[in-house]
TIKOL-912620 format. One line per 5 residues: their letters; for each residue x, y, z of C-alpha. Coordinates in steps of 0.02 Angstrom, whole numbers, padded with zeros to 5 digits. Layout:
N
A	X,Y,Z | ...
This chain:
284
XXXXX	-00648,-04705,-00940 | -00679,-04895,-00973 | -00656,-04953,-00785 | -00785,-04799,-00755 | -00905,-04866,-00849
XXXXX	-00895,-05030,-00789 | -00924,-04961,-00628 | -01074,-04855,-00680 | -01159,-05010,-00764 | -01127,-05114,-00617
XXXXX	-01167,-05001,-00493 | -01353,-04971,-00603 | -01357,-05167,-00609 | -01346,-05205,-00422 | -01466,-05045,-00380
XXXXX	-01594,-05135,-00477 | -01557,-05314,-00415 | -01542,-05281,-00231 | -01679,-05108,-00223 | -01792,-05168,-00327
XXXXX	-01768,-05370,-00335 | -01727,-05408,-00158 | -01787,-05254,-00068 | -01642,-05201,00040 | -01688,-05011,-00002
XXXXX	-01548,-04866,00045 | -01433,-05030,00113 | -01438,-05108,-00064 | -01393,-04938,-00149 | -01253,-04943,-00034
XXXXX	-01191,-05087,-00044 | -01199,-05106,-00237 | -01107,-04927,-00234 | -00985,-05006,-00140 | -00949,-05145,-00200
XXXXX	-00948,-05042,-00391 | -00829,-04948,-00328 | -00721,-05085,-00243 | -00727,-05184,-00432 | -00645,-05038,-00517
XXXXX	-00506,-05013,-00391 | -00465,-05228,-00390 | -00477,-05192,-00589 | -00366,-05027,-00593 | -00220,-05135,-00494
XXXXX	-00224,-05273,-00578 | -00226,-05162,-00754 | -00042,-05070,-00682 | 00011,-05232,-00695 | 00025,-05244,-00872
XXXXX	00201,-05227,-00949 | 00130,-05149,-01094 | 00127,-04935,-01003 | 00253,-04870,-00994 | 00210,-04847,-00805
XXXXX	00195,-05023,-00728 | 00201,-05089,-00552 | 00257,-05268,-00549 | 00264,-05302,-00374 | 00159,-05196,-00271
XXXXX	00270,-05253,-00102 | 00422,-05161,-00177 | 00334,-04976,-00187 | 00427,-04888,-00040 | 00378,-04734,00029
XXXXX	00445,-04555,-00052 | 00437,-04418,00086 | 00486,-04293,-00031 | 00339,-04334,-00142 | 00209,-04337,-00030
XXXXX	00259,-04189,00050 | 00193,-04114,-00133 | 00063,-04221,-00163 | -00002,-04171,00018 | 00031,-03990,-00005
XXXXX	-00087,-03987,-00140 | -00218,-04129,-00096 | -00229,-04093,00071 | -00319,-03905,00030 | -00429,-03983,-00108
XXXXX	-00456,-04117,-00005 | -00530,-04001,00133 | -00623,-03909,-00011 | -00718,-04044,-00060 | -00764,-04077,00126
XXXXX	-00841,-03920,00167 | -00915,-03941,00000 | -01004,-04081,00036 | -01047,-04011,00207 | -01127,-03875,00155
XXXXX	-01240,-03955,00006 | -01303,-04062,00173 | -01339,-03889,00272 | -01436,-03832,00129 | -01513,-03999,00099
XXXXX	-01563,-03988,00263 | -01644,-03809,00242 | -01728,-03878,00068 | -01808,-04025,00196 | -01918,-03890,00292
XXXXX	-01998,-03811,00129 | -02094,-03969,00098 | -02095,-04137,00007 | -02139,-04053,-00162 | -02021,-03929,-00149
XXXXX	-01881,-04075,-00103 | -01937,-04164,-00254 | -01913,-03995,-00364 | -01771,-03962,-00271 | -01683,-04148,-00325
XXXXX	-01750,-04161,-00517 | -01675,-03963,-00541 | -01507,-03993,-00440 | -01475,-04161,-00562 | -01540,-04071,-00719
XXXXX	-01407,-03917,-00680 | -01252,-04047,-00636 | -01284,-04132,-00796 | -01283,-03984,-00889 | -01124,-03927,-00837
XXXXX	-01050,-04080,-00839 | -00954,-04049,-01023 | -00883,-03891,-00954 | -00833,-03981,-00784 | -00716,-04122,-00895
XXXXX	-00645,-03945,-00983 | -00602,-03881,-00800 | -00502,-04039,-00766 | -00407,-04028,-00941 | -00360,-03851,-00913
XXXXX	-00289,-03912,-00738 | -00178,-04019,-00832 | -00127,-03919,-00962 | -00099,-03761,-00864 | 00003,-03857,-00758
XXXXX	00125,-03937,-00880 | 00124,-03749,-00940 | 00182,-03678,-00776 | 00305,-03823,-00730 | 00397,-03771,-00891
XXXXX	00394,-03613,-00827 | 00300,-03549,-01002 | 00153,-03448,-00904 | 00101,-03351,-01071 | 00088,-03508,-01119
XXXXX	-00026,-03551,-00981 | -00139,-03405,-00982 | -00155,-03419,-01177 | -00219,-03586,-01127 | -00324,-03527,-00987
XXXXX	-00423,-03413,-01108 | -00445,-03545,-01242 | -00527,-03669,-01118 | -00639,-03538,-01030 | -00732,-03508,-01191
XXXXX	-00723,-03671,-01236 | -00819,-03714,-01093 | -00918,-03566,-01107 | -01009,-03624,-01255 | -01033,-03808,-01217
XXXXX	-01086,-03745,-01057 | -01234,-03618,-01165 | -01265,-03773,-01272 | -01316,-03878,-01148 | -01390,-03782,-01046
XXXXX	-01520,-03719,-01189 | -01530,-03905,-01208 | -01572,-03964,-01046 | -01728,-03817,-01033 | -01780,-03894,-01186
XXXXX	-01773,-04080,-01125 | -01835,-04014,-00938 | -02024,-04059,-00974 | -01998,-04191,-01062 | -01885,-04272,-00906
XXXXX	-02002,-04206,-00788 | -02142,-04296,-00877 | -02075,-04475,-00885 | -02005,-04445,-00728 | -02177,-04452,-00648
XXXXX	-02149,-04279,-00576 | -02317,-04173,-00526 | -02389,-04045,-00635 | -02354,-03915,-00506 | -02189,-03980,-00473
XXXXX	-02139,-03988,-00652 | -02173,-03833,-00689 | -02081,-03758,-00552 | -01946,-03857,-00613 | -01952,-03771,-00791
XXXXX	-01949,-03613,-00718 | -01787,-03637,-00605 | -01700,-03714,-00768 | -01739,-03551,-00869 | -01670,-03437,-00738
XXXXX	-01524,-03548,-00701 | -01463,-03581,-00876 | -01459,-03393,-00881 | -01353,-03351,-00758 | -01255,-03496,-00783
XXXXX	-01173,-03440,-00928 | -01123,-03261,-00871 | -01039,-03330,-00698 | -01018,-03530,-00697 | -00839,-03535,-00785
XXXXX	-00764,-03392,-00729 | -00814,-03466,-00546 | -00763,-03628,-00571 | -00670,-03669,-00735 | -00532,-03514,-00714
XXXXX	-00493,-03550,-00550 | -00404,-03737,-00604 | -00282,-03623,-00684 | -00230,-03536,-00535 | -00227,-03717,-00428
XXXXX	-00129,-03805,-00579 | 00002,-03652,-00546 | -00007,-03720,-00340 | -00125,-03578,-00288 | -00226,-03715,-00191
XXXXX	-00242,-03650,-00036 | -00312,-03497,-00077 | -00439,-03569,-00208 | -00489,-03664,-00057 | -00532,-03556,00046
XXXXX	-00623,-03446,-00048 | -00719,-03610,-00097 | -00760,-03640,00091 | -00793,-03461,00136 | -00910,-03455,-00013
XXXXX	-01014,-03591,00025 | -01047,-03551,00209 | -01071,-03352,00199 | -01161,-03363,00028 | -01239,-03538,-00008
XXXXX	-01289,-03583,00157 | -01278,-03435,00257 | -01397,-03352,00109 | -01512,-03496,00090 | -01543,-03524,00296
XXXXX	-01603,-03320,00308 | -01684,-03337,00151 | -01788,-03479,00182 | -01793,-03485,00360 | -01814,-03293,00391
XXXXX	-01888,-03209,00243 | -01991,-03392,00193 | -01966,-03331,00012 | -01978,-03539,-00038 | -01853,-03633,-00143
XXXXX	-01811,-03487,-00271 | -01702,-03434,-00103 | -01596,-03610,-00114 | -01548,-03523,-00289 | -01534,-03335,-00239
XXXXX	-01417,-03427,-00119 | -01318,-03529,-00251 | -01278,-03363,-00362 | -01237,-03292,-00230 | -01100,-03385,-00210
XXXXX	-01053,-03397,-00395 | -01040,-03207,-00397 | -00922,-03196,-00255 | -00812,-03312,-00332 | -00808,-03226,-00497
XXXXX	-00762,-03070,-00428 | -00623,-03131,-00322 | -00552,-03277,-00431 | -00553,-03140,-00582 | -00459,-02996,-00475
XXXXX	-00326,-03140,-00415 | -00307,-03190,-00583 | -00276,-03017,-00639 | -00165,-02983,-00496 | -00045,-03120,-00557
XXXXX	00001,-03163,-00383 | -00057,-03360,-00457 | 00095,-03361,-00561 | 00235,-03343,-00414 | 00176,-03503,-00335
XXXX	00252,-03678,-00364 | 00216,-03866,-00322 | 00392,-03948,-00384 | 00547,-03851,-00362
């Protein structure tokens, strides 16, 4: 969390030396992300170092391959890993789509995307714990264990997730306002947060908290691709004949997006239910 921070602060730092100072533009914001992010990897080393964990690389020359190991480590990185890709992908397809609605719409488009992650950002970090804990759960073979787990965490994140999201429609204007945003722009904004904090809270965690459960079990490859078939059929596919054959404007982009949360709720609850999560394994 520390060397993150760094990173963040330094990465804020050198955008605001090298934009704004020097006047590199989108090179500067690269190259003060990189070099952020090249800071907090020299620092993590150098920090296994220290003979103080209880986990510490002394000589980094020594560290020999383990075939058996990263035949596991592959087996479940490799599908997330692919996830994330066609994630990333397809927020650039929609992106894309967003581009031909106009610069006011973009501009909605950005301040409502950031206001949304941030909002579910709480419930995100209880995603990743589940993954952890569920999987320690599973590896000791104590899967009662592991869904009594699974449940705890979902409403956990359930209500941070209706916290904040009440809380970010209340801070919206506010944002929008010392953002610099347009009147029209704003208020478009305000709308989208209303409507997406609502359905947020019926079908964000069930979408994409309960599903860690089933990939810290070593259901990975089927969590990914329902991920990718989601975000092609539903978030882009949606959003392209919304917006580019029906014109219906940005409130398509989001018809799109729930779309795709709704898909994944129904089939990440019925595989959960099946059980067939629970009769896979990463270590033997």
């Amino acid at each position: 969390m520390a060397v993150v921070a760094m990173a963040n602060v330094t990465n804020i730092i050198g955008n605001s030396v090298l934009i704004f100072g020097l006047g590199w533009g989108v090179v500067g914001a690269a190259l003060s992300t990189l070099f952020s992010r090249v800071l907090s990897a020299v620092v993590l080393l150098a920090a296994l170092r220290s003979p103080k964990l209880e986990v510490s690389i002394r000589d980094y020359a020594r560290i020999r391959p383990d075939r058996e190991m990263i035949g596991m480590v592959f087996r479940v990185g490799v599908p997330t890993g692919l996830e994330n890709s066609m994630f990333q992908l397809g927020k650039l397809a929609v992106q894309s789509t967003v581009s031909t609605l106009g610069t006011a719409a973009m501009a909605t488009q950005a301040m409502t995307q950031t206001l949304e992650l941030v909002a579910a950002m709480p419930s995100q970090a209880i995603g990743i714990g589940l993954l952890t804990v569920a999987g320690q759960c599973m590896g000791a073979g104590r899967v009662d264990e592991a869904k009594r787990y699974t449940r705890q965490f979902c409403w956990i994140a359930e209500g941070i997730l209706a916290v904040m999201s009440l809380f970010m429609v209340a801070m919206t204007p506010v944002i929008t306002r010392v953002s610099g945003m347009g009147a029209d722009s704003a208020a478009a904004t305000f709308r989208l947060m209303c409507l997406i904090g609502l359905v947020k809270m019926v079908l964000w965690v069930p979408a994409f908290t309960l599903p860690n459960a089933m990939r810290a079990a070593g259901d990975v490859r089927f969590s990914a691709s329902i991920s990718a078939l989601s975000m092609w059929v539903f978030r882009v596919g949606v959003c392209v004949v919304l917006c580019r054959g029906f014109h219906v404007g940005l409130i398509g982009v989001w018809i799109a997006w729930f779309s795709d949360w709704l898909f994944r709720v129904i089939v990440y609850v019925w595989r959960y239910r099946s059980g067939r999560w629970q009769k896979k394994t990463v270590i033997q």
